[in-house]
N, C-alpha and C positions, 0 to 999 in steps of 0.2 A: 665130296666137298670136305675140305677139313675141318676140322673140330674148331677152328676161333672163325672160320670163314660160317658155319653152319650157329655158331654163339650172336655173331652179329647179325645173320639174317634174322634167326630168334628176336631180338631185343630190339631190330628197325618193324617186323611185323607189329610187335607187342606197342612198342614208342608210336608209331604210326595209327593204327585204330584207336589208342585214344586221343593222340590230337586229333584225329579227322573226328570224333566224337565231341571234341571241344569247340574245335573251329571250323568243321566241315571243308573244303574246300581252300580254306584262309589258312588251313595249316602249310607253312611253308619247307621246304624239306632240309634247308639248314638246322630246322626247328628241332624237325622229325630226327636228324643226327645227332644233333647236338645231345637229346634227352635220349637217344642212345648210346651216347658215348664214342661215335664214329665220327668221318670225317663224311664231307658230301659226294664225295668221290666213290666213300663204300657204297653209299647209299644206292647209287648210278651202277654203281657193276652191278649189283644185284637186280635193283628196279629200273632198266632203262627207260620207263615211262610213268608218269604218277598215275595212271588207270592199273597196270600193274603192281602197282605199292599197294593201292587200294585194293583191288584183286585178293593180293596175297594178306595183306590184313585182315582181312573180312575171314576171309578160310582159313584162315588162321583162328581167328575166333571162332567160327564154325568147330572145327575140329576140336575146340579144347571143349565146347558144349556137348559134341558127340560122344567123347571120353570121358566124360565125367560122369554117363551114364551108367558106365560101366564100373567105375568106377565106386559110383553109390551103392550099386548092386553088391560088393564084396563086403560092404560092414553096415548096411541098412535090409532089410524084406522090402521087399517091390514095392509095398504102399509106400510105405517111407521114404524111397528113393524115387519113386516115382512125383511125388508131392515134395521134394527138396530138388528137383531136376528143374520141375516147373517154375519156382521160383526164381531158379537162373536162368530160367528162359526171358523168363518176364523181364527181369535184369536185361539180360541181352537184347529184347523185343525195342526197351527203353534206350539202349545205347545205339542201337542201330539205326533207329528214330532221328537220333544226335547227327548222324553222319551220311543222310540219306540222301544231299546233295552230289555227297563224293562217290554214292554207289551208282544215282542217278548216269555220274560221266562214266563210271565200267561200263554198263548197260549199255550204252547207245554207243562204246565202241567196237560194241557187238559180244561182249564175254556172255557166257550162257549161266553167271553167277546165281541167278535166282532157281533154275529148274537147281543146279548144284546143291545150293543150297536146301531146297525143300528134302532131295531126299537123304544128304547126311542129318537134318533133323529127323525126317522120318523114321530113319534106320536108328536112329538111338531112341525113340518111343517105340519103336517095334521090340525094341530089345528091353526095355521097361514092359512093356505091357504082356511079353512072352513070360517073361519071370513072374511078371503076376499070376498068369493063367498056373504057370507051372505052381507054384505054392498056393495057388485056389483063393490065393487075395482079390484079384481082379478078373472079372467078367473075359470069355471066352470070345472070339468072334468080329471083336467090336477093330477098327481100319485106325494103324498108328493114321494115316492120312487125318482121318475125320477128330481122331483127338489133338493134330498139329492144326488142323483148321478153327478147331473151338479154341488151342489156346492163342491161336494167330489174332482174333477175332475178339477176345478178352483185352489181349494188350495191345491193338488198336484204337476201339473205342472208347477205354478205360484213360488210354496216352492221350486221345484228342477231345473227352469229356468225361473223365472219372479220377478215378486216383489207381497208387497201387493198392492199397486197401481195399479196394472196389476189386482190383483183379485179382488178391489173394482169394477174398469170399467168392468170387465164381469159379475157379478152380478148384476149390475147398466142393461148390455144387457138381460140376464136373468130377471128382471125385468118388462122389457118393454115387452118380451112375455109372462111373468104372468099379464099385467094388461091387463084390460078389455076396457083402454082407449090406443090410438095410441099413436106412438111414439109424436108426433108433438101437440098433446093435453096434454100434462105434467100429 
């Protein structure tokens, strides 16, 4: 792909998951172009179907939460990056929320986004929580799986009866049984 053909898929992914976060579905793709700077015609070479825009927005998003893991890990220690990871989950947990109509029509025309999903999240807790083990911050053993589910499960119920205040402090307790130090030892 060339370099302005690979700029404007960039910046129709990016345009497109936050209108589908703002209007879900009501995003129209004149919209979608426009706030990219395209015409609609680019939009169609790229995404010849809006369950593919959506598709490619989502994993779009996906991925730049996957790398950021990694990307914590180069000038944060694991707790640290592990506890500012989560917070752009929650972030994302919150915007996905937004656009769960538009994910809704991928799903049912059959994209396998969700298993995709789970395990590019998984793989970047795995990769947080290996760096913990390794500098002896976090506990040995414990399944990125079951810490993607506690924090799946925080900004769920927090999004449909808490706040995020409510899901920074259980994170914050999630924390304290992923370190490897007691509560009372900071």
């Amino acid at each position: 792909m060339r370099r302005d053909a690979r700029r404007n898929r960039e910046r129709l992914v990016t345009e497109a998951f936050s209108a589908f976060v703002e209007s879900g579905l009501d995003a129209s793709s004149a919209m979608i172009a426009k706030r990219a700077g395209v015409g609609v015609g680019t939009l169609y070479r790229h995404f010849p179907t809006r369950e593919a825009l959506v598709d490619a927005a989502y994993r779009h998003e996906l991925a730049r939460l996957r790398d950021l893991a990694s990307e914590l890990l180069l000038t944060h220690t694991a707790v640290e990056a592990i506890r500012l990871w989560i917070g752009h989950f929650l972030d994302h947990a919150s915007k996905k929320r937004g656009m769960s109509e538009a994910l809704n029509a991928v799903i049912a025309s059959g994209s396998d986004l969700f298993t995709d999903s789970r395990r590019i999240l998984t793989d970047a807790v795995g990769a947080l929580m290996a760096a913990g083990a390794e500098d002896g911050t976090l506990r040995e053993g414990i399944g990125s799986d079951d810490v993607l589910l506690a924090l799946s499960g925080f900004a769920q119920s927090t999004g449909d009866y808490g706040s995020r205040e409510q899901a920074d402090r259980l994170a914050d307790l999630l924390l304290v049984g992923l370190s490897t130090r007691g509560p009372d030892q900071g």
